[in-house]
N, CA and C of each residue as an Amber inpcrd file, in Angstrom:
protein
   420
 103.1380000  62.5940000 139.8920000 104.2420000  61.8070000 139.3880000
 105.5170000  62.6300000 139.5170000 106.6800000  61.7320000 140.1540000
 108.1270000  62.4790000 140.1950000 108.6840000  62.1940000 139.1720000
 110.2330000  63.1230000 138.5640000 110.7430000  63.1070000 137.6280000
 111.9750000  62.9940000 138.6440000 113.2370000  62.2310000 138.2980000
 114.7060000  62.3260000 138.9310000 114.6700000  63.5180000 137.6280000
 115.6800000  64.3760000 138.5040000 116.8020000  65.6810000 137.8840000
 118.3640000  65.0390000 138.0820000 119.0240000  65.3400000 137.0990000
 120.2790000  64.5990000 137.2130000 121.3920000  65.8560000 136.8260000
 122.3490000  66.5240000 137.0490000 122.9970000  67.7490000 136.7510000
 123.7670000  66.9370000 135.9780000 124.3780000  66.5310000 134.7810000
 125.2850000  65.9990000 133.7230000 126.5790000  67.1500000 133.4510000
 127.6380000  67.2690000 133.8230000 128.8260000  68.3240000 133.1130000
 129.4340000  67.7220000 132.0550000 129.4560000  68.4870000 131.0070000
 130.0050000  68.0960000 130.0890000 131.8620000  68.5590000 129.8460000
 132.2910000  67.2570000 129.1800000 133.7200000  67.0110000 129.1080000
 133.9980000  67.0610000 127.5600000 135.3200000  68.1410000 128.5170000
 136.1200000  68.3870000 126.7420000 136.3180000  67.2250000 126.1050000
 136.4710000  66.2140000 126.6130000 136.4280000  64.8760000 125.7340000
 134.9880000  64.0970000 125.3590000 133.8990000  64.5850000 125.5450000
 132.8280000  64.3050000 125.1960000 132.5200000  65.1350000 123.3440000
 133.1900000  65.6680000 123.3410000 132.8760000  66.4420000 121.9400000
 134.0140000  65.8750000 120.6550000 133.5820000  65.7540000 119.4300000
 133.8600000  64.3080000 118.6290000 134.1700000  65.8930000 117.5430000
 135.1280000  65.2390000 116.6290000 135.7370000  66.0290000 115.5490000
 134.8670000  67.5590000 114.5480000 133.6280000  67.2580000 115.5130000
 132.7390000  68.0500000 114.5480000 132.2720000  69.2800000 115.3470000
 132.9760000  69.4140000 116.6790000 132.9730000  70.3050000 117.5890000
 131.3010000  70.0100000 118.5380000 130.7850000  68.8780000 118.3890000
 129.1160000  69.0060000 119.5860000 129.6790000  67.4460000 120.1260000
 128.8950000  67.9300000 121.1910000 128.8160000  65.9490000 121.8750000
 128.6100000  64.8740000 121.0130000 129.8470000  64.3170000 121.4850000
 129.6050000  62.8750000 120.5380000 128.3140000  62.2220000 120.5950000
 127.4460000  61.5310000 119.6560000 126.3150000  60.7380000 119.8260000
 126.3690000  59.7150000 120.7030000 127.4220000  58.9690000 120.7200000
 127.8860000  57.6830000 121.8410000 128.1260000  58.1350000 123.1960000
 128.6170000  59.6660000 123.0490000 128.4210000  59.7900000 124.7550000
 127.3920000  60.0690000 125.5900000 126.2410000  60.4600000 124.4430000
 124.7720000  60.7430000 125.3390000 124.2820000  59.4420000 126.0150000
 124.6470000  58.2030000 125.9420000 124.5780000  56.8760000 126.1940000
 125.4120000  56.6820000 127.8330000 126.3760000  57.1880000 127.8550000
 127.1300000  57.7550000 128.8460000 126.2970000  58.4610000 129.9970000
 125.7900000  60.0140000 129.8310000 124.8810000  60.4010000 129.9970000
 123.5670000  59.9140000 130.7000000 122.9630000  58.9020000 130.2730000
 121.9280000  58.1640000 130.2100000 122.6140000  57.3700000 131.2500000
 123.7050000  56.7830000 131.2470000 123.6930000  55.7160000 132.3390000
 124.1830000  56.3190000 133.5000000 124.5690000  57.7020000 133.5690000
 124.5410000  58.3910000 134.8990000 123.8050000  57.9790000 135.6310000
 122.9460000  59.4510000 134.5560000 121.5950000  59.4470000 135.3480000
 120.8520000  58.3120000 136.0100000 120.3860000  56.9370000 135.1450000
 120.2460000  55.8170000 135.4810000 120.9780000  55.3520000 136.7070000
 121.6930000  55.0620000 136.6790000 122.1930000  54.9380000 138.0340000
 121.9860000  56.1770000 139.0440000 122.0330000  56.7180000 139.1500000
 121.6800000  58.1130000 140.3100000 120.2460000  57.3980000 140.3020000
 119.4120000  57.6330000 139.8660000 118.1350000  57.3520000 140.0020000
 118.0810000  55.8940000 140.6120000 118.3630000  54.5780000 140.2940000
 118.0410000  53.1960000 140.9080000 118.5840000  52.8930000 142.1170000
 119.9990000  53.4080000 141.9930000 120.7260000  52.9030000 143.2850000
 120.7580000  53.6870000 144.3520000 121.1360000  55.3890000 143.9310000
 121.1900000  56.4070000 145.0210000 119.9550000  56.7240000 145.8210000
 118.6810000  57.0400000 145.0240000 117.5320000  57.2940000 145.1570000
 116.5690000  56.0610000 145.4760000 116.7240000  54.6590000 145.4550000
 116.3750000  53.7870000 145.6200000 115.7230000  53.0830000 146.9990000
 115.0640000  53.0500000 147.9190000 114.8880000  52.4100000 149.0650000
 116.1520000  52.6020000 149.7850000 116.0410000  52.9960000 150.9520000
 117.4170000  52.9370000 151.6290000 117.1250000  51.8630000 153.2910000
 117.7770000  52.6850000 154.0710000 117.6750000  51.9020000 155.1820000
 118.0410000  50.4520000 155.2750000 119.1660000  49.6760000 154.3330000
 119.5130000  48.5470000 154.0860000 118.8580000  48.0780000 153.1790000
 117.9590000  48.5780000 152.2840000 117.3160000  47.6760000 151.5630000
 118.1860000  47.3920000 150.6600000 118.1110000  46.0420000 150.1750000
 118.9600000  45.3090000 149.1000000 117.8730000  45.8270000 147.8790000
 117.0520000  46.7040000 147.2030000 116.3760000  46.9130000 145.9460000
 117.7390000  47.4570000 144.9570000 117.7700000  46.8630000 143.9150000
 118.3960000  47.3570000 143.0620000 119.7170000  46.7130000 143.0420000
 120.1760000  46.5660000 144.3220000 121.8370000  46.3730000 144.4860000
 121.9610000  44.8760000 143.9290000 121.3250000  44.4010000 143.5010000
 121.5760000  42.9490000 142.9850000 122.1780000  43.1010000 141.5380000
 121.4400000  43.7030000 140.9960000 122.2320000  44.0970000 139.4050000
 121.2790000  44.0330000 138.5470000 121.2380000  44.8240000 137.3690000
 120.7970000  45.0290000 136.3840000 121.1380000  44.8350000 135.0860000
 120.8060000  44.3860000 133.8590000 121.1050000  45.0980000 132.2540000
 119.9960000  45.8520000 131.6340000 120.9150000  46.7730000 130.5950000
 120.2590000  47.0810000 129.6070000 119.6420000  46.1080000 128.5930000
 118.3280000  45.8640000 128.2310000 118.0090000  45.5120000 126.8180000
 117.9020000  46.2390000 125.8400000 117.7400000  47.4090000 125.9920000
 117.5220000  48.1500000 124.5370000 117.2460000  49.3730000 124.8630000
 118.1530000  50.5460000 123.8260000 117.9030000  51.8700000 124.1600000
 117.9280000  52.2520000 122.9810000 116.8410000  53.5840000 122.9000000
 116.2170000  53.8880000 121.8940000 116.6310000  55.0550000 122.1560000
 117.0760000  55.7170000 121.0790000 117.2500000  57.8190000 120.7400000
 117.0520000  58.2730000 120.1170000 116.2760000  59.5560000 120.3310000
 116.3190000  60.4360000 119.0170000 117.0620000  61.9940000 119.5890000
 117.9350000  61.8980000 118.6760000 118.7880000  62.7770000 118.8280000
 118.0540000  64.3110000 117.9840000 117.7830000  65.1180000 118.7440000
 116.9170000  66.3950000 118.1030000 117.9080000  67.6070000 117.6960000
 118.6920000  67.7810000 118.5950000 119.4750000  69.2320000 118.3100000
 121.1270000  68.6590000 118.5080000 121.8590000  68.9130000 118.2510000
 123.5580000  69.2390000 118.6300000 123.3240000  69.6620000 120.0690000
 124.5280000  69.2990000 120.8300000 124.7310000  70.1130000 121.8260000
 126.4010000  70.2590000 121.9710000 126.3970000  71.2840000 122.0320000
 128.3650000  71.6680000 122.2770000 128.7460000  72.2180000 123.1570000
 130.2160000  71.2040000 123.8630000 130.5960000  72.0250000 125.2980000
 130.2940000  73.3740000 125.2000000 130.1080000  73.3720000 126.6580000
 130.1350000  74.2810000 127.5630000 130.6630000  74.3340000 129.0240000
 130.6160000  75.1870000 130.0800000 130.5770000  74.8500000 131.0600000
 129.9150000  74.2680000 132.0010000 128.1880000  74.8970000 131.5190000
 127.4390000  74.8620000 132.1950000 127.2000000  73.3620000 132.3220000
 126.8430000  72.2860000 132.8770000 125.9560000  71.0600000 132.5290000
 124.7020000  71.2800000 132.4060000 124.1900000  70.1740000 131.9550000
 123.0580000  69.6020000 131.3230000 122.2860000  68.5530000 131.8170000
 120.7560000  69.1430000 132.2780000 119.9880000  67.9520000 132.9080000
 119.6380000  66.8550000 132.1450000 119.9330000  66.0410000 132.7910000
 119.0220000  64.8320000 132.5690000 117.8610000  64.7430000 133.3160000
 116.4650000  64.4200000 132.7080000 115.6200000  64.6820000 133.4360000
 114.6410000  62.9090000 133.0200000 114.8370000  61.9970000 134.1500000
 114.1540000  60.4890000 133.5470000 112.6180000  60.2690000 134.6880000
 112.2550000  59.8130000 134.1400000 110.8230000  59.1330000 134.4960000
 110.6760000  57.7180000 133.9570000 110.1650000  56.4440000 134.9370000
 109.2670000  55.7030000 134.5470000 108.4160000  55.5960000 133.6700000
 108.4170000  54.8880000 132.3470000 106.8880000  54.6080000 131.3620000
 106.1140000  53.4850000 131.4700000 107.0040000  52.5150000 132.1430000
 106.5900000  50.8830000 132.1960000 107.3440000  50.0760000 132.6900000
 106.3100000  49.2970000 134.1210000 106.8160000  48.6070000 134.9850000
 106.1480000  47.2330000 134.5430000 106.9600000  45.9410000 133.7840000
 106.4260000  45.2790000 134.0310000 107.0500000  43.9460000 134.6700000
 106.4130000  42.6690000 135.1670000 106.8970000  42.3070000 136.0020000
 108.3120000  41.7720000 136.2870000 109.4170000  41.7300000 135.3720000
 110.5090000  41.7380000 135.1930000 111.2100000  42.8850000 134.4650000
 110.9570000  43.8130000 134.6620000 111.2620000  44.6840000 133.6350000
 110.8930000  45.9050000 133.5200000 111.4100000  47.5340000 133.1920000
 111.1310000  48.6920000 133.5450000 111.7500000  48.9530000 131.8980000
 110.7420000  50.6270000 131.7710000 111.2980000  51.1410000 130.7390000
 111.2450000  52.6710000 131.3440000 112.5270000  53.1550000 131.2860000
 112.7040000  54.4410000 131.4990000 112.9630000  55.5450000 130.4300000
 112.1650000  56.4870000 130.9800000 112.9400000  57.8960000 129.4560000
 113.4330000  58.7720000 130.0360000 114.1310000  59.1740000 129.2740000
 114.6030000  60.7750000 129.3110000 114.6130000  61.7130000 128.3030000
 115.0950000  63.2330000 129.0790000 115.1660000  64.0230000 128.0720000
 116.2580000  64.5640000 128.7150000 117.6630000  64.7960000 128.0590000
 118.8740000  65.5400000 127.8300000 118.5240000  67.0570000 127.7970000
 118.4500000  68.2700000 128.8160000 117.8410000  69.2460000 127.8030000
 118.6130000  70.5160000 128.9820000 118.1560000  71.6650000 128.1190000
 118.6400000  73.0330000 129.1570000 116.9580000  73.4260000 129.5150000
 116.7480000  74.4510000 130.5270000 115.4560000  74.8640000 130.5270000
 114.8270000  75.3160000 129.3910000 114.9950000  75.5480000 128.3390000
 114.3140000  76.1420000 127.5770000 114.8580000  75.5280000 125.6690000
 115.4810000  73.8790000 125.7000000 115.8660000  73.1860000 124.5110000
 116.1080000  71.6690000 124.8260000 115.0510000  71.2830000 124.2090000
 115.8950000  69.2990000 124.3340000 116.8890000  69.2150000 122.9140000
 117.7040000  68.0890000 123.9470000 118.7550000  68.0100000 122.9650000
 118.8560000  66.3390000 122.7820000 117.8140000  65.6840000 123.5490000
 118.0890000  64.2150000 123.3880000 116.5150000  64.0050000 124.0210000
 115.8710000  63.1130000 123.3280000 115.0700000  62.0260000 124.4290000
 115.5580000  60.6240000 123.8920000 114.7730000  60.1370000 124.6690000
 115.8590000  58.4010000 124.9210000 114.7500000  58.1010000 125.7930000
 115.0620000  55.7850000 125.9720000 113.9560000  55.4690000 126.5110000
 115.6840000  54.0910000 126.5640000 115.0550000  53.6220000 127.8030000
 116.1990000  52.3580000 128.3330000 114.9360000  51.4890000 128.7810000
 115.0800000  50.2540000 128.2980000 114.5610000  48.5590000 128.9330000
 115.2520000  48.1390000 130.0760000 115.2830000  47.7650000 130.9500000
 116.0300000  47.7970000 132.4050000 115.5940000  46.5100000 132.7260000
 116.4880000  45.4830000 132.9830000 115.8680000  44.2510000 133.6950000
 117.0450000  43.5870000 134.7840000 116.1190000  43.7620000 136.1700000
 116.5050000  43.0510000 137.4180000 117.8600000  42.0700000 136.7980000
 119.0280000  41.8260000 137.4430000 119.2920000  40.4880000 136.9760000
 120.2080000  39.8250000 138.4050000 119.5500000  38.8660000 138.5970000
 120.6680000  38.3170000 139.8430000 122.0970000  37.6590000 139.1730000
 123.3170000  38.2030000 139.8790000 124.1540000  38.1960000 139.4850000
 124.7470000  36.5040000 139.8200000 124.4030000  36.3100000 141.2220000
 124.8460000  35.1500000 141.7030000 124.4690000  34.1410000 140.4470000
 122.9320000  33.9600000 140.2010000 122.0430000  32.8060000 139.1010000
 122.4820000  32.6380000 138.3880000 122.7750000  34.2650000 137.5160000
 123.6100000  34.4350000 135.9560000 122.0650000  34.5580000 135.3240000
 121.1360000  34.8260000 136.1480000 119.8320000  35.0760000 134.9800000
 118.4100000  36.4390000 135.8990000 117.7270000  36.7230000 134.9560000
 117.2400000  38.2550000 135.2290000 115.8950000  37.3280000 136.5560000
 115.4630000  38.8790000 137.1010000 114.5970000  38.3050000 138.2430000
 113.8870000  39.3930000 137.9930000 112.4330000  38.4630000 138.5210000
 111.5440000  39.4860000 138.8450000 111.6630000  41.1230000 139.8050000
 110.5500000  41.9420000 139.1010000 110.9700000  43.5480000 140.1430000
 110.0350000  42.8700000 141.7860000 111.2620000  43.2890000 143.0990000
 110.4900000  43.0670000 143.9670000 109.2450000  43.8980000 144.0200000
 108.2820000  43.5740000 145.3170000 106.8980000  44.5920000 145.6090000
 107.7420000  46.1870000 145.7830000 108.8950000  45.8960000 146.8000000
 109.2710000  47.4080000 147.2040000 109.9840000  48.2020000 146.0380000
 110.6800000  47.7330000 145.2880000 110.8350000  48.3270000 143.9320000
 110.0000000  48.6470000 143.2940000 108.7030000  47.7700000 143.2370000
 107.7350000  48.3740000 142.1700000 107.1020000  49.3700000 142.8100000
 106.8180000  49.8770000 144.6730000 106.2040000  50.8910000 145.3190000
 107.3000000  52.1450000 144.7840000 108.7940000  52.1790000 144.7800000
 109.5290000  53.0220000 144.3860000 109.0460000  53.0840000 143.0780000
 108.9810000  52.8180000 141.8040000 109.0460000  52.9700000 140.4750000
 108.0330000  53.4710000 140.7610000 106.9300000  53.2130000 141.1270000
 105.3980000  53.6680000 140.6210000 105.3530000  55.6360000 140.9970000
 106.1340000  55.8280000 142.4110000 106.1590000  57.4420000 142.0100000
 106.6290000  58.1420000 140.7210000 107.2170000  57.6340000 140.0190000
 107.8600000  58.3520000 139.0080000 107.7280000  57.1230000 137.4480000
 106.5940000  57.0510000 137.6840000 105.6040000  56.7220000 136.3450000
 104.3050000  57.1820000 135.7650000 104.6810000  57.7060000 134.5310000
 104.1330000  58.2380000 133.9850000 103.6870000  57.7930000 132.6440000
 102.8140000  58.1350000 131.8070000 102.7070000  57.8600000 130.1780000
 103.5650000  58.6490000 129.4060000 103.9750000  57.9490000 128.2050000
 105.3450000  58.6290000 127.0320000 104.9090000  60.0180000 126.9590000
 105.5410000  61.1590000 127.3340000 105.2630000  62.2730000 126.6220000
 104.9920000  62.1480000 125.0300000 104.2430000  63.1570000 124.6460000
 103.9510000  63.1430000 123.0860000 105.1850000  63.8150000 122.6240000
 105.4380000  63.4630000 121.4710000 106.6480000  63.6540000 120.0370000
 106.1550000  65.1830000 120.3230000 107.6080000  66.3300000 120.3130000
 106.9850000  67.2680000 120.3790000 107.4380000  67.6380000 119.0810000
């Protein structure tokens, strides 16, 4: 199973009156990465996978540690948990090599933009998702 790596830099305007990353911008964060992963990394060679459009249904966080600028950035590191037939759930973990500072989990659903309503995941999307699905890591 693959994991996308996502390099995240953090911005002096990402940090909120209390001197660490705002909680609302790890959401930010998350939809980087998310995007790097569906669209960039996605089927290429003309394939239309992905480029039709997407929403969020629901994102879940648990915020574990503070994190406060720096220079360095910060991976995002997401995987696949569940492909189902309209619908993907992705996680991540926000972290440096050796501290998580976020995991998180996003509901992802196809949506054709033209219809105005969500669509099934094609076959070749679901051959892409399935490398980089895995079961929930355990609560560490």
């Amino acid at each position: 199973m693959a994991r996308h790596l996502y390099s995240c830099p953090l911005r002096w305007s990402d940090m909120d009156a209390f001197g660490h990353v705002n909680n609302v911008v790890f959401l930010r964060y998350l939809e980087e990465a998310r995007i790097d992963f569906m669209f960039r990394l996605a089927p290429g060679d003309g394939s239309p996978s992905f480029s039709g459009g997407s929403v969020v249904a629901r994102h879940e966080i648990d915020y574990v540690r503070p994190l406060v600028h720096r220079h360095e950035p910060v991976t995002v590191e997401s995987w696949v948990t569940k492909i189902g037939a309209a619908s993907l759930t992705i996680a991540y973990e926000v972290k440096d090599p050796d501290q998580v500072y976020v995991r998180a989990s996003t509901v992802v659903v196809p949506y054709d933009l033209a219809a105005g309503r969500p669509r099934r995941i094609t076959p070749e999307e679901k051959f892409f998702l399935q490398q980089y699905l895995a079961e929930e890591p355990a609560a560490a």
